[in-house]
C-alpha positions in Angstrom: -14.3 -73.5 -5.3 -13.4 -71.3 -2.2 -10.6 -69.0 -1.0 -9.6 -68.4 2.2 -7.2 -65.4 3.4 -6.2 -65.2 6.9 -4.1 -62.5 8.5 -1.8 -63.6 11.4 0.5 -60.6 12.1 2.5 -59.5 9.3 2.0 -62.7 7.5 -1.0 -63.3 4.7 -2.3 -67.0 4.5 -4.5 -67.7 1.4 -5.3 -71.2 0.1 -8.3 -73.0 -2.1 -10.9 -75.6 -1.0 -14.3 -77.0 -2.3 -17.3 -78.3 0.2 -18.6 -81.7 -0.6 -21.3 -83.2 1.6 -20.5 -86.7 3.1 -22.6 -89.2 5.2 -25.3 -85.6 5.7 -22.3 -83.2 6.8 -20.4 -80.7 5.2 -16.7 -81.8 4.5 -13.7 -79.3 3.0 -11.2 -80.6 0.7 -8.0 -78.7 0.7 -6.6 -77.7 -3.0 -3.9 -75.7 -2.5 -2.5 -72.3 -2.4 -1.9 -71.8 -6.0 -5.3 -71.0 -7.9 -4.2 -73.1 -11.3 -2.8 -75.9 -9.1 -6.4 -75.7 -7.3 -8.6 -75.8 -10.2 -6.5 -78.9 -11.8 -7.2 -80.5 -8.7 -11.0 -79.5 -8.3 -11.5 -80.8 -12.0 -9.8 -84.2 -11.5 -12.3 -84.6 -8.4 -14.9 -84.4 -10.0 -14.0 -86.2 -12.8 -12.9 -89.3 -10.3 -16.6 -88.8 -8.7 -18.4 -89.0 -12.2 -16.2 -91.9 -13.2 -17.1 -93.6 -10.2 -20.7 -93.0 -10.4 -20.9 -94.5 -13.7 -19.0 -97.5 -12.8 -21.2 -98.6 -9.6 -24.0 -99.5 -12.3 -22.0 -101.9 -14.1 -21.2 -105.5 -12.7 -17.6 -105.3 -14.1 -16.8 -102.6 -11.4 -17.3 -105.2 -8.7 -15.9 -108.3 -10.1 -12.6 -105.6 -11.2 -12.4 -104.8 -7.2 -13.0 -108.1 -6.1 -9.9 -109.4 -8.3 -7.7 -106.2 -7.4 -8.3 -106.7 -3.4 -8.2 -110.6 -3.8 -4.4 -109.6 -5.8 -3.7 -107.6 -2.7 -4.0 -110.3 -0.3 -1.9 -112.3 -2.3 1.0 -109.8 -2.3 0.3 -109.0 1.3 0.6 -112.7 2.4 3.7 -113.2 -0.1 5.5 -110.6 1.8 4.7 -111.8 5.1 5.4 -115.5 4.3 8.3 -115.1 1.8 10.0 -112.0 4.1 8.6 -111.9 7.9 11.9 -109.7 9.2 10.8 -106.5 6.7 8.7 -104.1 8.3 7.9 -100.3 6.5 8.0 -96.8 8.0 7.0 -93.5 6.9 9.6 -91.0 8.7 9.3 -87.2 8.5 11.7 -84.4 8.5 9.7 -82.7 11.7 6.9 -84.6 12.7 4.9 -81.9 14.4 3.6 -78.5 13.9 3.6 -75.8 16.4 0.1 -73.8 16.4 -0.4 -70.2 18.0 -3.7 -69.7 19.2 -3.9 -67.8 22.3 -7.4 -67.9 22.8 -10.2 -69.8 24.6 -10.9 -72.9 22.8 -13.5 -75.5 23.5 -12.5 -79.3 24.0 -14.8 -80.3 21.1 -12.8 -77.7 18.2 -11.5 -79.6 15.4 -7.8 -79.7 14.4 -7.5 -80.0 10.2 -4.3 -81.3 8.6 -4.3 -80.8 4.9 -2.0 -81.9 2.5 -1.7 -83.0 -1.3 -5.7 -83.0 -1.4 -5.8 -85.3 2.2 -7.6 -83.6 4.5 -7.3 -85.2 8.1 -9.0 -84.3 11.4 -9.0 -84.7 15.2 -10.8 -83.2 17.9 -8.5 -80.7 20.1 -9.4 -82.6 22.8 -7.4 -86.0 21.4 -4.1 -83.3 21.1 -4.4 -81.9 24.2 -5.5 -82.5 27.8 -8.6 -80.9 28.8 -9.7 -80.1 32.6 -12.3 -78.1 31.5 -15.2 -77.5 28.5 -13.2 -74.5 27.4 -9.6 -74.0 28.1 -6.8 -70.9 27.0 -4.6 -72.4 25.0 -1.4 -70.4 24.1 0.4 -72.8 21.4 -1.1 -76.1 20.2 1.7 -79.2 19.4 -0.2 -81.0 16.4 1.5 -83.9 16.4 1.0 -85.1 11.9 2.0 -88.8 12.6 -1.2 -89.2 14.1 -3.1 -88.7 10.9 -1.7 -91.0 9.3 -1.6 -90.3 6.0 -0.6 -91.7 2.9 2.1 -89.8 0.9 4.6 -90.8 -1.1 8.6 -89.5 -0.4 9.0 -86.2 -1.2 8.6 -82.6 0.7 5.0 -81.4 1.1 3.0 -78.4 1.8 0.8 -79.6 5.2 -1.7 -76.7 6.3 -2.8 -77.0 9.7 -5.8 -75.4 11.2 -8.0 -74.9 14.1 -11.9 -74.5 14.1 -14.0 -73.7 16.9 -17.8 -73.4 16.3 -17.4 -72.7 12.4 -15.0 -69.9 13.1 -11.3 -70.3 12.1 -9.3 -69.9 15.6 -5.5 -70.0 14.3 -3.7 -71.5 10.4 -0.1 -72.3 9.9 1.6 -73.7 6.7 4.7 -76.1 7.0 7.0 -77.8 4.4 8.0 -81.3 5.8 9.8 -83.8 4.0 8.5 -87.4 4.0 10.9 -90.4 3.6 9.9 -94.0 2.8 12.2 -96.1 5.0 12.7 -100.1 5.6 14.0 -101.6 8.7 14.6 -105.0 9.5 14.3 -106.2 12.5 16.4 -109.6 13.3 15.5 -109.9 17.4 12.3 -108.7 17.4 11.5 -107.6 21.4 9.5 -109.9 23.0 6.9 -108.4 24.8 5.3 -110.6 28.2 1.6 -111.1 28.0 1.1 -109.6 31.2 1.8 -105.5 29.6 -0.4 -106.0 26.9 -3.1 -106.9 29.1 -2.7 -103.9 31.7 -2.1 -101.3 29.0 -5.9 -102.7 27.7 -7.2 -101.3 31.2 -5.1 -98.5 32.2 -3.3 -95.4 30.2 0.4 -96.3 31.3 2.2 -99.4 33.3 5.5 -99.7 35.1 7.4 -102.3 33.0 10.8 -104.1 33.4 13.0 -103.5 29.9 15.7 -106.3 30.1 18.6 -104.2 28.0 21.8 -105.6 26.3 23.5 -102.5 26.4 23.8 -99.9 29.4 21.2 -97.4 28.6 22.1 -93.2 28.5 20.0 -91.6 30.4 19.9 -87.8 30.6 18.8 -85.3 33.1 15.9 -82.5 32.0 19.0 -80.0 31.0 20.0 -82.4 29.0 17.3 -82.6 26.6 17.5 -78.5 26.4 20.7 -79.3 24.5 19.2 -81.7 22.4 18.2 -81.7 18.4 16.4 -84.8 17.9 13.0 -85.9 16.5 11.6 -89.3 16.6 13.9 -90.8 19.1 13.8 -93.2 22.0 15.3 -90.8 24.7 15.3 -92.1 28.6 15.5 -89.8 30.9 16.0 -90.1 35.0 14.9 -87.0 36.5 12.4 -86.5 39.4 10.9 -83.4 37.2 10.5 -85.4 34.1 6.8 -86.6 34.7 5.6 -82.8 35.8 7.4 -81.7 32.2 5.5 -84.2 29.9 2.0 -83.1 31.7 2.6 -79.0 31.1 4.3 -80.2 27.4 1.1 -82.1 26.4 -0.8 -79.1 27.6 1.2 -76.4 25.9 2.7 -74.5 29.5 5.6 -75.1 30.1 7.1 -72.8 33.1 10.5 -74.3 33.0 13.6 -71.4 32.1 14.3 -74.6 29.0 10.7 -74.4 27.9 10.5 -74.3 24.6 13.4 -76.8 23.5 12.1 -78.7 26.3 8.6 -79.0 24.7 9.6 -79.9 21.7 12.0 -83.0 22.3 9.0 -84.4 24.3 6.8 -84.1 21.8 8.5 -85.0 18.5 10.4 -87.6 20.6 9.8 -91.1 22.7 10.6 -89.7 26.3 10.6 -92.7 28.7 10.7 -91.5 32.9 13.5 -94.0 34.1 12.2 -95.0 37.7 14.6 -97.6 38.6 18.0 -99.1 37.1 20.0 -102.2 37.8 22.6 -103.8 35.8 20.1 -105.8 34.0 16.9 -103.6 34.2 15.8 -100.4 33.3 12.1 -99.6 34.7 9.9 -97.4 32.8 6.4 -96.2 32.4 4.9 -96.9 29.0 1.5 -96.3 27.1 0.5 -98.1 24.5 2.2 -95.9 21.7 5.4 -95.8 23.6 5.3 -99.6 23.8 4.8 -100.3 19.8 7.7 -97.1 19.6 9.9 -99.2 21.8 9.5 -102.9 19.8 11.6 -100.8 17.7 14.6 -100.7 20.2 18.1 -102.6 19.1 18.9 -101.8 23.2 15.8 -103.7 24.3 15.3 -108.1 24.4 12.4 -108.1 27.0 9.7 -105.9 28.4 8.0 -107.8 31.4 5.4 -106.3 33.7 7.3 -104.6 36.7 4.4 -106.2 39.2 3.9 -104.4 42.9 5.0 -106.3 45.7 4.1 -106.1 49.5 5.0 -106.5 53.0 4.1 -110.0 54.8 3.0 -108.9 58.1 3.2 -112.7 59.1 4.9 -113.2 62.8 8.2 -114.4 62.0 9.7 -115.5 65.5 8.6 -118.8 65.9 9.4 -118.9 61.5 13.1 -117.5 62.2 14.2 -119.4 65.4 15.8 -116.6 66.3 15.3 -117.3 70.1 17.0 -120.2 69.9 20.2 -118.5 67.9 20.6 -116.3 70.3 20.6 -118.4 73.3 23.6 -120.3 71.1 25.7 -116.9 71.8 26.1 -115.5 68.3 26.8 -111.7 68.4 27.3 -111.2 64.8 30.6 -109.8 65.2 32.5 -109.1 61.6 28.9 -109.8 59.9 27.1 -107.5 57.7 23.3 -108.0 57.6 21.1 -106.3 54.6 17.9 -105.3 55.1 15.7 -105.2 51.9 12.1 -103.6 53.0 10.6 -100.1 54.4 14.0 -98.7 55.4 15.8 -98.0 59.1 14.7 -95.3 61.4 18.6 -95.1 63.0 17.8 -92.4 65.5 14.6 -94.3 66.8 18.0 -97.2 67.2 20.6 -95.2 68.2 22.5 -95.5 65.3 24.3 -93.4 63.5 23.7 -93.0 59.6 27.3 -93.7 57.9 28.5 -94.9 60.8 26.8 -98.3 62.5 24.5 -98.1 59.9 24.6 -97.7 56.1 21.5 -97.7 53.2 20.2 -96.0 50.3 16.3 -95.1 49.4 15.3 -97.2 46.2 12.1 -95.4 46.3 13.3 -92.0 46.7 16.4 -92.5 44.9 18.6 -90.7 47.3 21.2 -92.0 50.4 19.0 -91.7 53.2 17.3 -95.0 53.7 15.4 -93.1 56.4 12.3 -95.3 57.4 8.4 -93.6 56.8 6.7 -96.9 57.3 8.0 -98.8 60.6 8.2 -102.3 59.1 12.0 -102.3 58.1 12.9 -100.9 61.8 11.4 -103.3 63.7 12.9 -105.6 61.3 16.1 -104.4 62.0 15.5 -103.7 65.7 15.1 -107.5 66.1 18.2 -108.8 63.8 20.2 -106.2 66.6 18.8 -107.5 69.6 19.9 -111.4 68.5 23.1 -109.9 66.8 24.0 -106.5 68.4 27.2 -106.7 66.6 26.3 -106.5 63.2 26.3 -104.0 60.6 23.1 -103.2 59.4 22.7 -102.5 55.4 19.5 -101.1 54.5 17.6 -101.0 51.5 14.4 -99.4 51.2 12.4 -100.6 48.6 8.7 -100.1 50.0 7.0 -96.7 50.3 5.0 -95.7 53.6 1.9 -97.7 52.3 3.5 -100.7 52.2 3.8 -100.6 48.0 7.1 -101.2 46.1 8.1 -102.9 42.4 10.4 -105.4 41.5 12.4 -103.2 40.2 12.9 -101.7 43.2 13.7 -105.1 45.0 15.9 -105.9 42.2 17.7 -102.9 42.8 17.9 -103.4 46.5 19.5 -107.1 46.4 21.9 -105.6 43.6 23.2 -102.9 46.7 23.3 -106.0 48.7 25.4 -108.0 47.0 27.8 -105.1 45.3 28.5 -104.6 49.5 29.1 -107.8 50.2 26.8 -108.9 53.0 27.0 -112.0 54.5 23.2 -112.0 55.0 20.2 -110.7 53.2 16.6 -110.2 55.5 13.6 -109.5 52.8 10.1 -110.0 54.1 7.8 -108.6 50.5 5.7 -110.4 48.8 3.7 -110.5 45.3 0.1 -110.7 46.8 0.2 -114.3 48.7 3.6 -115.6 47.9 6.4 -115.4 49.8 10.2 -114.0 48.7 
């Protein structure tokens, strides 16, 4: 048996551990920080590894195990068949652990979590993001859900650690309290075919959630007031992705840094890019997805697919020569324009005026076109109607990109103004809207 002491300011960490080798590599087991407590534990160790040794040379060890796993299964199926709405959760009190390092640390360093003789561990590199072999890292979040251990309810000592190269960078001791908790879930989420297969490809996809309930969704100075852990928190602010990139990475420059860190990280914080009555668009990994099947706000989350423009001529389509020449003006009419957005000036409109909109992509007022399409769309709906008010909705970016959300969004503007006529031109690769 070992002791450790490390001195981190005014504060003296000491704990016990014992080296075992495992698979040809050296492996501590954490004992504690109470030298009795320690040696019980070291002694019932070893007497579980001599027991265990003697047991492998008689044929009632296997058929014992066999019978004991084959029991499990039975339970396991039992509790699926009998009672298919119960699902289990381990919750904690705080569910990460803040680490001061303030050194150079190299993306292959080990993070350790002990606790109650578990000893758990991740490469730094997992935790963090990493741009470089060796980064400065001033605080380390160590998120403990991820280590998944298994602990009964009760409050624990967990001892979390960092190891570069055999030398110990940085130690911290927490108490956390772990709660065994049972939630049923009576309208399980249903989740469209298409998500699960993008999220097997790519690190995050834009998704649809079809909500029952209007959704809050708070601003970055919101969360600075918040005191929540392990929480489904949307959030609608253009400053929100920047945030959750310096919070993984432990530098934050925000005035609301620290609070802001930590509801990021010991919470589900969803970047809200779009909103309709119906719809709420998000990005989600796969963690955030399995986080939200959890959601009592949520029935559907369906891919939230790209769409295009068709660049197809549309004259001889439209008729519109022959409308015309019939002597329609479109007095008293209001025409809404769903695609790139109106360049009025380029029109001689004026913005409020002639004209009204609102940027979808953007999310601001000024439906001010960066693409062309949506002007020479409306361009040619006022040289058959001159009379008309135009209602634009930009939905596509300057590359010709948007999401169904966004187009969702657009025909909701539409309709809540009361147009008489909606002009969309997008597409979802070869089909036509």
């Amino acid at each position: 048996m070992y002791t450790k002491k490390i001195k981190r300011g005014e504060k003296v960490y000491s704990y016990y551990y014992h080296n075992v080798k495992e698979h040809g590599r050296v492996k501590n087991i954490y004992l504690g920080n109470k030298k009795k407590e320690a040696l019980e534990r070291l002694s019932k160790i070893k007497e579980d590894i001599s027991n265990l040794k003697g047991d492998l040379n008689k044929e009632s060890y296997f058929l014992r195990n066999s019978l004991i796993i084959l029991l499990f299964l039975i339970l396991g199926v039992s509790v699926f068949y009998f009672k298919p709405d119960l699902t289990g959760f381990i919750t904690y009190s705080s569910s990460s652990i803040n680490l001061d390092v303030n050194k150079e640390v190299n993306e292959n360093a080990l993070v350790y979590v002990n606790v109650f003789g578990q000893e758990k561990s991740k490469l730094v590199k997992e935790i963090t993001k990493f741009e470089n072999e060796n980064e400065f890292i001033k605080k380390l979040n160590v998120n403990i859900q991820e280590f998944s251990f298994s602990l009964d309810p009760g409050t624990y000592n967990f001892t979390v650690s960092l190891v570069d190269n055999l030398t110990l960078l940085s130690i911290t001791n927490e108490q956390i309290t772990v709660e065994d908790t049972n939630q049923e879930v009576t309208n399980p989420i249903i989740i469209n075919n298409d998500v699960e297969i993008e999220l097997q490809n790519k690190d995050k996809v834009r998704v649809l959630l079809r909500k029952n309930k209007e959704i809050n969704k708070l601003t970055l100075e919101d969360l600075d007031k918040l005191n929540e852990s392990n929480k489904i928190i949307f959030v609608k602010d253009s400053k929100l992705s920047k945030a959750k990139d310096d919070a993984k990475r432990e530098k934050v420059k925000l005035s609301e840094a620290d609070n802001v860190e930590n509801i990021i990280n010991t919470n589900t914080v969803l970047d809200v890019k779009q909103s309709t009555s119906e719809f709420e668009s998000v990005e989600v990994s796969k963690d955030e997805l399995e986080k939200l099947k959890l959601s009592k706000d949520i029935d559907e989350v369906i891919l939230d697919k790209e769409v295009n423009l068709l660049t197809v001529k549309s004259m001889n389509l439209t008729s519109i020569n022959k409308v015309k020449d019939l002597g329609y003006t479109g007095t008293g009419k209001k025409v809404c324009v769903i695609d790139t957005g109106i360049d009025y000036n380029a029109l001689g409109l004026n913005l409020g005026t002639n004209v009204f909109g609102k940027d979808f992509v953007n999310n601001d007022e000024d439906p001010l076109d960066d693409n062309g399409h949506g002007t020479s769309v409306s361009g040619i709906l006022l040289n058959v109607a001159p009379n008309s008010m135009i209602y634009s909705a930009k939905v596509i970016n300057a590359n010709g990109i948007g999401y169904e959300s966004d187009v969702l969004a657009g025909m909701e503007y539409c309709t809540q103004n009361s147009v008489d006529v909606i002009s969309i031109s997008i597409g979802i690769g070869l089909s036509y809207v």
